[in-house]
Every structure is written in structure tokens, then in C-alpha cells.
ROLOMI-860076 format. One record per residue (C-alpha): residue number from 1; residue in three letters; x, y, z. Coordinates in nm, 4 decimals. Each point is the difference from the previous one (the first is absolute). Example, Ala and Ser with C-alpha at 12.3 -4.5 7.8 and 13.67 -1.06 7.14 Angstrom:
<sites>
> lumke; volum; c1; c2; c3
> 1; ALA; 1.2300; -0.4500; 0.7800;
> 2; SER; 0.1370; 0.3440; -0.0660;
</sites>
This chain:
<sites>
> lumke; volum; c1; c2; c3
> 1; UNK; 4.8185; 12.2405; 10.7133;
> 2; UNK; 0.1183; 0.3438; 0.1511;
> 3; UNK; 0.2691; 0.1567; 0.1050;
> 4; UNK; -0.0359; 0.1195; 0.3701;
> 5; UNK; 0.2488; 0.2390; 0.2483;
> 6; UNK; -0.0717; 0.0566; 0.3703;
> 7; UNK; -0.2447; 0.2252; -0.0930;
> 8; UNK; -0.2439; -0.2963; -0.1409;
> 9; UNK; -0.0648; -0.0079; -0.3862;
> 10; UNK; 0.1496; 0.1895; -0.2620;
> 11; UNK; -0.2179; 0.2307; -0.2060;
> 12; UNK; -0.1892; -0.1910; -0.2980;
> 13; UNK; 0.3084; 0.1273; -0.2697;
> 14; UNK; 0.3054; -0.1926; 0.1944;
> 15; UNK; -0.1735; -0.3149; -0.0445;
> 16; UNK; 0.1377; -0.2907; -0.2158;
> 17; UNK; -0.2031; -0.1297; -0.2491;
> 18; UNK; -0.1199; -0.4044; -0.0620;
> 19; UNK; 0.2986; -0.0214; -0.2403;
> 20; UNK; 0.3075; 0.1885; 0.1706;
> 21; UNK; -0.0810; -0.2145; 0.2598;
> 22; UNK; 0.0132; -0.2893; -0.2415;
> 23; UNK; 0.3186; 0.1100; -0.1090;
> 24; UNK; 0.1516; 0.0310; 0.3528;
> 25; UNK; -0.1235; -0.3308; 0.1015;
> 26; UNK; 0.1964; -0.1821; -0.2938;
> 27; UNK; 0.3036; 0.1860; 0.0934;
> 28; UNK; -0.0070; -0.0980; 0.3553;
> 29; UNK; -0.0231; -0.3520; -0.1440;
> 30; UNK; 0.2848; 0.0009; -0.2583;
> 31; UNK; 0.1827; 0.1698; 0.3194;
> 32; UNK; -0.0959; -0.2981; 0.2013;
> 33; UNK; 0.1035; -0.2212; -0.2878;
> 34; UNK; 0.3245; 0.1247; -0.0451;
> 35; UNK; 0.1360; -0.0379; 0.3258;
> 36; UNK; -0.1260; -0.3194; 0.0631;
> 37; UNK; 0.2364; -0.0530; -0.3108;
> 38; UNK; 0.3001; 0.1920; 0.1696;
> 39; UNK; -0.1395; -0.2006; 0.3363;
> 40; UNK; 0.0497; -0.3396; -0.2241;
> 41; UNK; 0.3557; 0.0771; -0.1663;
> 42; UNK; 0.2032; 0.1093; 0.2872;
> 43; UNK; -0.1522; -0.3110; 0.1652;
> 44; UNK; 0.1600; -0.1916; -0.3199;
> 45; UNK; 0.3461; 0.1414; 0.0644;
> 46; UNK; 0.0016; -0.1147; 0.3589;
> 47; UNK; -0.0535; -0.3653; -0.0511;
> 48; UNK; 0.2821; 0.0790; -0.2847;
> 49; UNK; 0.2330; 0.1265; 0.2626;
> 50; UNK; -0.0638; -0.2579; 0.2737;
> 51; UNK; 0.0230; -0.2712; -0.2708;
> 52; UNK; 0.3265; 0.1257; -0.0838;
> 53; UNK; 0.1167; 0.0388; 0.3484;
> 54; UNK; -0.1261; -0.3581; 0.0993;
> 55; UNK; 0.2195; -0.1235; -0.2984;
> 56; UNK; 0.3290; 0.1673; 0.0902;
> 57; UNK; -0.0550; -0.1263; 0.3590;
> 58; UNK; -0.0532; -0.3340; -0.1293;
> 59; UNK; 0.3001; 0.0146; -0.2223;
> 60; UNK; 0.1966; 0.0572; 0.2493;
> 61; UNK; -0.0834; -0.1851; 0.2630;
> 62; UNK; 0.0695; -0.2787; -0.2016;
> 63; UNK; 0.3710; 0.1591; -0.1135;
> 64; UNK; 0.0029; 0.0150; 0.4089;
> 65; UNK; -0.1036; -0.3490; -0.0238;
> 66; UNK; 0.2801; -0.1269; -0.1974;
> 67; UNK; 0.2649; 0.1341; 0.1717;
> 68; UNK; -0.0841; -0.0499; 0.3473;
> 69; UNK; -0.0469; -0.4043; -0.1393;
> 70; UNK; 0.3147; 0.0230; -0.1051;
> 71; UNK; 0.1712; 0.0897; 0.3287;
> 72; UNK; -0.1670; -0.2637; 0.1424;
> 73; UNK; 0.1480; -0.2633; -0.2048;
> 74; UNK; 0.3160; 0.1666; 0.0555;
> 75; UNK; -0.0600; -0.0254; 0.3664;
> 76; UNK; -0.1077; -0.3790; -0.0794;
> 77; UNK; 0.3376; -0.0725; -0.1273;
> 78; UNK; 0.2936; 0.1151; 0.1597;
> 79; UNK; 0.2629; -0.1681; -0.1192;
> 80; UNK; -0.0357; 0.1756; -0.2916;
> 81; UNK; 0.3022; 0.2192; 0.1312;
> 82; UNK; 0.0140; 0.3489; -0.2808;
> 83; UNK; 0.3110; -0.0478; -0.2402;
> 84; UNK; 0.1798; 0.3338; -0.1559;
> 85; UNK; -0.2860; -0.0976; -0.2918;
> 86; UNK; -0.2873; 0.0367; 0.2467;
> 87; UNK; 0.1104; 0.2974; 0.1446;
> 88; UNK; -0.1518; 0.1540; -0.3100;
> 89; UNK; -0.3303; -0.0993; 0.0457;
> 90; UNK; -0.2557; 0.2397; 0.1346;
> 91; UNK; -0.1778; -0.0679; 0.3271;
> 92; UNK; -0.3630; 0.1189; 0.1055;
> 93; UNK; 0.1401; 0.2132; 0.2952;
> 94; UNK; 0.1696; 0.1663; -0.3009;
> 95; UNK; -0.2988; 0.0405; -0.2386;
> 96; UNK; -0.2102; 0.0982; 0.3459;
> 97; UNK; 0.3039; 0.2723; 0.0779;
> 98; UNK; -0.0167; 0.1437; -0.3446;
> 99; UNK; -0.3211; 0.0386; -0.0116;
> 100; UNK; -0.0849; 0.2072; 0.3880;
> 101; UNK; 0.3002; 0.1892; -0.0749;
> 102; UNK; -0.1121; 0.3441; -0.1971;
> 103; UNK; 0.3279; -0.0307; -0.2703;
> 104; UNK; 0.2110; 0.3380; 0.0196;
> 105; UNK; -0.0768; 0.1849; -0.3132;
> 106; UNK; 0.2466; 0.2678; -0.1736;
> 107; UNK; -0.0853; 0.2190; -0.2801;
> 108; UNK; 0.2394; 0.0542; -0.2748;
> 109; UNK; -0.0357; 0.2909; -0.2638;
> 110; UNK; 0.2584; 0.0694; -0.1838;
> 111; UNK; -0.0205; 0.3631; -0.1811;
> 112; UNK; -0.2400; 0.3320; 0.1097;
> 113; UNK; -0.1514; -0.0563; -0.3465;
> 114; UNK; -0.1658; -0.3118; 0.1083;
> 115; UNK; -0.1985; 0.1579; 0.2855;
> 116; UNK; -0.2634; 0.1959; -0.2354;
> 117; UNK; -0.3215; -0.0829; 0.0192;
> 118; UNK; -0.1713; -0.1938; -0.2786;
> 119; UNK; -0.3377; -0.1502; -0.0382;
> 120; UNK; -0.0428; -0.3778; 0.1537;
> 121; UNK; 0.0941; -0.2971; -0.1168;
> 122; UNK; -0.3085; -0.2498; -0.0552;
> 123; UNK; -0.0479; -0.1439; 0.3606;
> 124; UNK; -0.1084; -0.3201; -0.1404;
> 125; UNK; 0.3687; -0.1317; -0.1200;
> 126; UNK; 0.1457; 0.0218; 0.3808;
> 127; UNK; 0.0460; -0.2980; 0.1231;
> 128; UNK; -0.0932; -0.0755; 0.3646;
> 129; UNK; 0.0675; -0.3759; -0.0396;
> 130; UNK; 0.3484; 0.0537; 0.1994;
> 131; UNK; -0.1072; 0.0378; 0.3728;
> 132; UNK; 0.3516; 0.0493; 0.1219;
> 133; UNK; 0.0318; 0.3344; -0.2561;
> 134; UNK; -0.1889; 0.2797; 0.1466;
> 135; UNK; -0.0818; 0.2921; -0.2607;
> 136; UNK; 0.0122; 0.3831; 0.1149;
> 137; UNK; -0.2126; 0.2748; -0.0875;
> 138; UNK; 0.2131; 0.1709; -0.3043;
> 139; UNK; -0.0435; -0.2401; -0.2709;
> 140; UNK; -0.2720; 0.2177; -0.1208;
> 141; UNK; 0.2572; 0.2388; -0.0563;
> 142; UNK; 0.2300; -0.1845; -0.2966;
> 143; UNK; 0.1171; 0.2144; -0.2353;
> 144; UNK; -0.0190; -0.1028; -0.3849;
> 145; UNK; 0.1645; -0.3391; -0.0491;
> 146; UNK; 0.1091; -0.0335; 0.3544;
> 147; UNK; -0.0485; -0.2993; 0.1906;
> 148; UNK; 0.0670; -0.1469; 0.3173;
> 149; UNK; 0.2370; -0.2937; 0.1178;
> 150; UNK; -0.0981; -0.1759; 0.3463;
> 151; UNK; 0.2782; -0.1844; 0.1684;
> 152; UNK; -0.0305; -0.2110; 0.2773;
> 153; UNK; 0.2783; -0.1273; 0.2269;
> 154; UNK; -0.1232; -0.2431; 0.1889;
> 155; UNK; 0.3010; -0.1466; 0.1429;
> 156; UNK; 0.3797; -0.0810; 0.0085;
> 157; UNK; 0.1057; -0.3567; 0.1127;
> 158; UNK; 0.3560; -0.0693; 0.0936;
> 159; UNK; 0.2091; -0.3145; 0.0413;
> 160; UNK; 0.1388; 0.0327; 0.3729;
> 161; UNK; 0.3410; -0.1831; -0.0979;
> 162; UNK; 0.0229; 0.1926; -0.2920;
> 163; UNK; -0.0089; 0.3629; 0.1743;
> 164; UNK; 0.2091; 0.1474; 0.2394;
> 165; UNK; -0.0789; -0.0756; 0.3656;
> 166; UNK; -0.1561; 0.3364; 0.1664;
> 167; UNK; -0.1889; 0.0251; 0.3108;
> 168; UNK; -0.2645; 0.1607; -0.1194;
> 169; UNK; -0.0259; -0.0828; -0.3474;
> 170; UNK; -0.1439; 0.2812; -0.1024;
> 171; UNK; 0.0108; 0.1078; -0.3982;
> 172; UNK; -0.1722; 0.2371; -0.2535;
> 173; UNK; -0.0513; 0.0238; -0.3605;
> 174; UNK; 0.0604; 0.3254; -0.2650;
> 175; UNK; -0.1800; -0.0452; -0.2943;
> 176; UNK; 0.0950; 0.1591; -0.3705;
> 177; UNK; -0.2501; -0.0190; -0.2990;
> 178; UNK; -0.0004; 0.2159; -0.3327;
> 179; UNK; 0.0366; 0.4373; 0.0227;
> 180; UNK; -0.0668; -0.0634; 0.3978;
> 181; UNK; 0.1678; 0.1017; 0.3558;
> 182; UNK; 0.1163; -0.2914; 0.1851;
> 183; UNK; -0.2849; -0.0780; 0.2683;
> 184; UNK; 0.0932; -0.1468; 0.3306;
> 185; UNK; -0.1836; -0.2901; 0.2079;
> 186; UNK; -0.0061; 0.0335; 0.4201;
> 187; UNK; 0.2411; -0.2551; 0.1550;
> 188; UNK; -0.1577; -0.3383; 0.0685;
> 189; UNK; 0.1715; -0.2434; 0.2181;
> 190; UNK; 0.0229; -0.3767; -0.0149;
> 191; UNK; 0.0903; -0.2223; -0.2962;
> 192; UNK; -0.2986; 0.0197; -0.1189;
> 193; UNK; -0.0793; 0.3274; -0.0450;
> 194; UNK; -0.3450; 0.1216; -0.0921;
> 195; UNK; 0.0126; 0.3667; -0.1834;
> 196; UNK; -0.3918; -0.0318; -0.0978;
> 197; UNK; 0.1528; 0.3451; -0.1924;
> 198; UNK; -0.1970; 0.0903; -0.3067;
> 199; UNK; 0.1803; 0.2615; -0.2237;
> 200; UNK; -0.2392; 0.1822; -0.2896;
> 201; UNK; 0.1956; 0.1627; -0.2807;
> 202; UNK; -0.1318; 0.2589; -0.2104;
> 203; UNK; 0.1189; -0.0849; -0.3773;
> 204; UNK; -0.0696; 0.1286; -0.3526;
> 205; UNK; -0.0638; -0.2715; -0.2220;
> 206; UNK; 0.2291; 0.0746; -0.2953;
> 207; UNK; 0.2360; -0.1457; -0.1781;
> 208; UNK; 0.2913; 0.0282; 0.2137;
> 209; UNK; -0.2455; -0.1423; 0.2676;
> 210; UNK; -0.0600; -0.3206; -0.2041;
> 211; UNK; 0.3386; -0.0147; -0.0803;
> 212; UNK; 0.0904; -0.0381; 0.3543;
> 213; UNK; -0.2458; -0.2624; 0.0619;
> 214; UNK; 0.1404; -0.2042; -0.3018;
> 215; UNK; 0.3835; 0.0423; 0.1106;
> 216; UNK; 0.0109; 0.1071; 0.3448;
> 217; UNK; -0.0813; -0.0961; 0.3583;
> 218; UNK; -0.1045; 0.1278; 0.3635;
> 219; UNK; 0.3367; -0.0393; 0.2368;
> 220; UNK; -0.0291; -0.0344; 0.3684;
> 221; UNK; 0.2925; 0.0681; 0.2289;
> 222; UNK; -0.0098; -0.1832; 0.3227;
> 223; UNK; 0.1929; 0.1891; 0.3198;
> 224; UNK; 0.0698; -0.1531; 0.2861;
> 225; UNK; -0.1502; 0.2650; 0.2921;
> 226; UNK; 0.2275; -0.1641; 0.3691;
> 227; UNK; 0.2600; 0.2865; -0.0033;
> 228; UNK; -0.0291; 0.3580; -0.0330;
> 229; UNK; 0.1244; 0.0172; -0.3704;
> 230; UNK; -0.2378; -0.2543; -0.2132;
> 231; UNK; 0.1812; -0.2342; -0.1809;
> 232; UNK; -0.0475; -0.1494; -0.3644;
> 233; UNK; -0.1141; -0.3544; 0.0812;
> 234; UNK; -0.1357; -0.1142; -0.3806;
> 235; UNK; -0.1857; 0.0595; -0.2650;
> 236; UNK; -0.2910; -0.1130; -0.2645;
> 237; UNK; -0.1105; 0.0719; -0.3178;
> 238; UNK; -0.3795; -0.0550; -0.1212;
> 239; UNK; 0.0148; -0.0052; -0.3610;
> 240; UNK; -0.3380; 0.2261; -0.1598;
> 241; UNK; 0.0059; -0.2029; -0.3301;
> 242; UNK; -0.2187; -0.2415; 0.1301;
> 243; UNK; -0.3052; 0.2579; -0.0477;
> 244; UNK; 0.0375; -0.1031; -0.3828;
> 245; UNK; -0.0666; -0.3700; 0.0764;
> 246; UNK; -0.3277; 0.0667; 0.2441;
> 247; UNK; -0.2958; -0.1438; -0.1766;
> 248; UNK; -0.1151; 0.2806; -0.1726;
> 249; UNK; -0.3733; -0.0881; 0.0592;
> 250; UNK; 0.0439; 0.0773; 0.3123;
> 251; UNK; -0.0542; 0.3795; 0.0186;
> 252; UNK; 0.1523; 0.1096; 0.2523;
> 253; UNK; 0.2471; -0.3319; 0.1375;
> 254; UNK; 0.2280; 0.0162; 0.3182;
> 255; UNK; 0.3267; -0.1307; 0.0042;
> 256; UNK; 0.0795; -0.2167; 0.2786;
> 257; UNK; 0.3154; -0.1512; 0.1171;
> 258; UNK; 0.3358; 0.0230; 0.1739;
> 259; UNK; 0.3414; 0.0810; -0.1220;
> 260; UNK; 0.2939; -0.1360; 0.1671;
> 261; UNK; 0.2518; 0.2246; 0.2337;
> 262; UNK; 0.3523; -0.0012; -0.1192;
> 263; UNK; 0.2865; 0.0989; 0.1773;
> 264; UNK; 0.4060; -0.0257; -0.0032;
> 265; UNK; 0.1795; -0.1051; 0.2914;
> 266; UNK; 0.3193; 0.1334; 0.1294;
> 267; UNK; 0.2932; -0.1320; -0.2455;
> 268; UNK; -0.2820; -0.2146; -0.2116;
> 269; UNK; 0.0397; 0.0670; -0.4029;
> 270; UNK; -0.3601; -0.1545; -0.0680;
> 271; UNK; -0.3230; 0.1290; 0.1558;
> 272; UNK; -0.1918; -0.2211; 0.2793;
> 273; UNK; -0.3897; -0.0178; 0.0097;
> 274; UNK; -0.0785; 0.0727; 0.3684;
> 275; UNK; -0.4103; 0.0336; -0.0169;
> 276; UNK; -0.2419; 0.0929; -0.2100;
> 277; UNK; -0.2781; 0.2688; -0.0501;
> 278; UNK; -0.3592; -0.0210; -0.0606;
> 279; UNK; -0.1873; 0.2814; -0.1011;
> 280; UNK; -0.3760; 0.0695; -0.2256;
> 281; UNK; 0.0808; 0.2579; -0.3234;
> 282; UNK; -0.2907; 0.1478; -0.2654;
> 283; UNK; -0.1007; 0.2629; -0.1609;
> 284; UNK; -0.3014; 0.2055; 0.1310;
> 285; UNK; -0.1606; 0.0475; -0.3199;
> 286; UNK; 0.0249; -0.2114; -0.3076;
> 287; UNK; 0.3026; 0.0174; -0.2548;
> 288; UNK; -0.0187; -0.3499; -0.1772;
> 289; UNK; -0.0929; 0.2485; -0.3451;
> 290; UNK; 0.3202; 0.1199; 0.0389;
> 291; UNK; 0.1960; -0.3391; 0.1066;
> 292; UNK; -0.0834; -0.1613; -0.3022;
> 293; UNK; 0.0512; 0.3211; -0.2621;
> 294; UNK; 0.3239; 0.0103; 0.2043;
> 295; UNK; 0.0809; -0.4003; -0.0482;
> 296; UNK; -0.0482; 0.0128; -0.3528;
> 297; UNK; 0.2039; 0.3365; -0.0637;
> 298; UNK; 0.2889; -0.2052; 0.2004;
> 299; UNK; -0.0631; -0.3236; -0.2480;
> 300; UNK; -0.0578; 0.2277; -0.3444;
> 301; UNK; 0.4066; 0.1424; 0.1333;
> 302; UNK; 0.1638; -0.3150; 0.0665;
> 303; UNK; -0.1440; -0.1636; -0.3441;
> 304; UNK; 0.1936; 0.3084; -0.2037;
> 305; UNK; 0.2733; -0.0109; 0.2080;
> 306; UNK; 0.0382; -0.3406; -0.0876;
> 307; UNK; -0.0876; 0.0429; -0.3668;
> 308; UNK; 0.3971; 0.1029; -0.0807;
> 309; UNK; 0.1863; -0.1714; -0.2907;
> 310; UNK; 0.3580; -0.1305; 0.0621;
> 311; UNK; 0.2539; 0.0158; -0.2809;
> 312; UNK; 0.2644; -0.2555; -0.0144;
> 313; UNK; 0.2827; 0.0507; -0.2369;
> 314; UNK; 0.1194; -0.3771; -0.1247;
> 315; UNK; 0.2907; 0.0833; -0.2143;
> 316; UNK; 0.1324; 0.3156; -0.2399;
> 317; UNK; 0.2295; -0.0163; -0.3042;
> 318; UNK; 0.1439; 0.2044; -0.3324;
> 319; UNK; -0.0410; 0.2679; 0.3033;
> 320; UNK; 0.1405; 0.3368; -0.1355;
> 321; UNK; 0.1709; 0.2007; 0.2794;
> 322; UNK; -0.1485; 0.3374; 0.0891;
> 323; UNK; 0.0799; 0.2852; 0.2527;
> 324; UNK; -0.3353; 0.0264; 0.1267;
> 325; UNK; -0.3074; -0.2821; 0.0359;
> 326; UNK; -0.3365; 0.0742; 0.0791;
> 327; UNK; -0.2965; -0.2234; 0.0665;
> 328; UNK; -0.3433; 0.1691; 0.1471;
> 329; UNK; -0.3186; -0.1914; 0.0575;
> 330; UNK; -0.3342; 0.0677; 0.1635;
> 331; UNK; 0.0139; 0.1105; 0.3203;
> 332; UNK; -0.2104; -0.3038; 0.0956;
> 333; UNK; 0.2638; -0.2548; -0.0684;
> 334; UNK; 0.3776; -0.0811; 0.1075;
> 335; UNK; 0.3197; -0.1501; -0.0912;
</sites>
């Protein structure tokens, strides 16, 4: 074998001898080996991806499945006339709302200190589970024991002969959580108004934080939007204690409910429940370490503070009067 130019063969010295062509043959052939490998695992991840993809279709076309059989059965039966109970059930046109609306999403951070940037967080404890949460770009850029809380409005559903009568009803929500600004929703009309607002507050997770989950809650302030000056229309409270009784195998849970919309008519004494709230609430990254080391600090407390001794005097006598009387004990107990 030679080595030949458009001149024809190469002088005598440029050729390659028996063995270096040897040599280059087997590395052509580990070459061709190789990427028939390559070739062979990026055909592997394909059928992985369209697998998964054929799954998640499947899934939910059957969740699509489910609901749309259960407006027909609705449609089956109409005497089944909605009470004030049934007005609280969800309906697929609401589910199918939710989820082709993109929710509104407003970052919260509280303090300049916060917006350094820090190495990432491990990718592999977000959780994508939540469809209706979507994530933005900056969560790579937590600083030390920082974490993020997603909130998700969904919707505010009010009792038409419990709320003034406005043509438009038209209302909004303000929404105050921890160290944060107040953050605002647009004004949706209709008793049942759909926010679809998701709110994403930037927290350190201390002690005062935990503390605040353990005693505190997330207040909403309802404002009714038909005049030019909004009006207070009610109010709710979503207690955050209930993060200490998720199921701490869970990793990374979501909280899911509603809370009930309070408000105080004109010359009432006692507040009136005139809808309710529902809304989605976790954690973007993992603090169930901290939930439980904060759950048993809590207990260790309340078993010392309830460790005092009590001192009951029965009776006295040969008493001999003094000016002054002193008694001290530990500082633990009391008379």
C-alpha cells in the first residue's frame, strides 16, 4: 500500500509499512465500533422518550376520560338541581380552563441580599409533578438556605345571596405572607372567579421562617372592583401549620385545599362565610429535615413548660410575726 498525490506515487521513503498499515486498519475499526455504539445508545434514549411520552398521553387521556364521563352522567340526570353544597364541586370545564390558561406568575424577593448568585441547587429534588405550577429560570440562583414557596390561586367562589348585588361583579385579591410586599391579582369578574395567579416567594429557611409556619398563616383580602374606589368585600386565612402534618415520606408534598371567605356585614357582630378559596401551596425544594427537627424542638418546649411544680399551702400555725417574708424558688416553678 502507498501513499499517492496528483502527481502519481510517492517516493519509496513516504510509504507505510505492512504494520502501520496494520495499525491504521484496527483503528478505523475500533472507530467504526464505537459509533455504531454511540449509533445504538442515542437510539436507546429515543424509545425511552417516546415511551415516556406515550405514557403521559395515555394518562391523561384517561384523566380526560373520567371527567368528560362524568358530565355525561350529569347531563343524564337533570334533576339533580346543584344545592349551596354542590356549588363546591369542581367541574371539567373548570379543570379544562385551568389547565389552557398559562397561570399569572409573580416573583417575590424580599431583601437585595437574596439576589447573589450561588451555586445550584440539585435539579433532581424539583418537583414537576404539579402541572398547574410553572417554574422560572432563577432557581439556579438560591442563595444559601433559601428556598422557594409556589402559590397557586386557582379560584375564588362566592355565594350570590351572600354578596352584594353589582353589575359587574367584578373582585380582586391582595395577598400577605411572611417579610413580603402585598402582591395584587387582576380583577376577575363573575362569582366564580378564576385568578389561575401563582405567587413565588423567595424565603430563608430559618428559624423565624419555621416559626411562622408553626404559628402563622397566609391572609387574603378580597376587594370588591364595581366602583372606582375598591372596596373590602372579605377575607381568608390559610393556616401554614399543616406543612408539619404532610406525610413526611413524601419529599416534596403539595398542599391542597380551600379555605373559607369570611366577611362582616353592615351592623352584623359575628362574621358570615360568603365563599370559599381553593388554591395548590409547596415548597420548591425539600424541607421535611427541618419540619421534623422543628416539631420536636416545639414538643421538647411544651414538655418543660409543663414540667412546673405547684405549691399549695394547707394550713400555718405557732406563726411568729415578721416585718419582712421571703420565699424564692427555681425559676422553673410557681406559686
Amino acid at each position: 500500500m502507498c501513499i499517492r498525490d496528483s502527481t502519481g506515487i510517492m517516493p519509496e521513503r513516504e510509504r507505510l509499512s505492512r504494520r502501520e498499515v496494520a495499525v491504521l486498519e484496527t483503528k478505523v475499526a475500533n472507530l467504526r465500533s464505537e459509533k455504531a455504539e454511540l449509533v445504538e445508545k442515542i437510539e436507546e434514549i429515543k424509545t425511552l422518550v417516546r415511551e415516556d411520552g406515550l405514557r403521559d398521553k395515555a394518562r391523561y387521556q384517561e384523566e380526560l376520560r373520567v371527567e368528560l364521563e362524568k358530565k355525561r352522567t350529569k347531563a343524564i340526570n337533570p334533576q339533580n338541581k346543584p344545592t349551596e353544597h354542590a356549588k363546591e364541586e369542581e367541574t371539567p370545564e373548570l379543570v379544562n380552563n385551568i389547565l389552557k390558561e398559562p397561570a399569572q406568575k409573580v416573583e417575590s424577593k424580599p431583601s437585595e441580599e437574596m439576589h447573589k448568585e450561588i451555586p445550584m441547587k440539585p435539579q433532581a429534588e424539583v418537583n414537576d409533578s404539579a402541572s398547574e405550577f410553572s417554574f422560572g429560570s432563577h432557581v439556579s440562583e438560591l442563595p444559601p438556605n433559601s428556598n422557594l414557596m409556589d402559590l397557586l390561586i386557582i379560584e375564588a367562589v362566592f355565594d350570590d345571596t351572600k354578596v352584594p348585588a353589582a353589575v359587574p361583579f367584578a373582585t380582586s385579591i391582595a395577598v400577605d405572607f411572611y417579610n413580603h410586599d402585598s402582591k395584587h391579582s387582576e380583577k376577575k369578574e363573575g362569582m366564580r372567579a378564576r385568578y389561575a395567579l401563582q405567587i413565588e416567594f423567595l424565603v430563608e429557611v430559618d428559624e423565624g421562617f419555621m416559626g411562622y409556619l408553626w404559628e402563622k398563616s397566609i391572609d387574603f383580602a378580597f376587594h370588591l372592583r364595581d366602583e372606582a374606589e375598591p372596596k373590602v368585600l372579605g377575607s381568608a386565612k390559610l393556616p401554614l401549620r399543616q406543612f408539619f402534618d404532610l406525610n413526611v415520606k413524601e419529599k416534596l408534598p403539595t398542599l391542597v385545599g380551600k379555605v373559607p371567605i369570611m366577611s362582616r356585614m353592615e351592623g352584623g357582630s359575628a362574621e358570615t362565610k360568603i365563599g370559599y378559596l381553593r388554591y395548590k401551596l409547596k415548597m420548591r425544594y425539600s424541607i421535611t429535615n427541618e419540619l421534623i427537627q422543628y416539631k420536636e424542638k416545639v414538643s421538647k418546649t411544651r414538655g418543660v413548660e409543663q414540667a412546673v411544680c405547684k405549691v399549695e399551702i394547707i394550713g400555718c400555725s405557732n406563726l411568729v410575726p415578721v416585718s419582712y417574708t421571703h420565699l424564692t424558688l427555681p425559676t422553673i416553678c410557681s406559686v
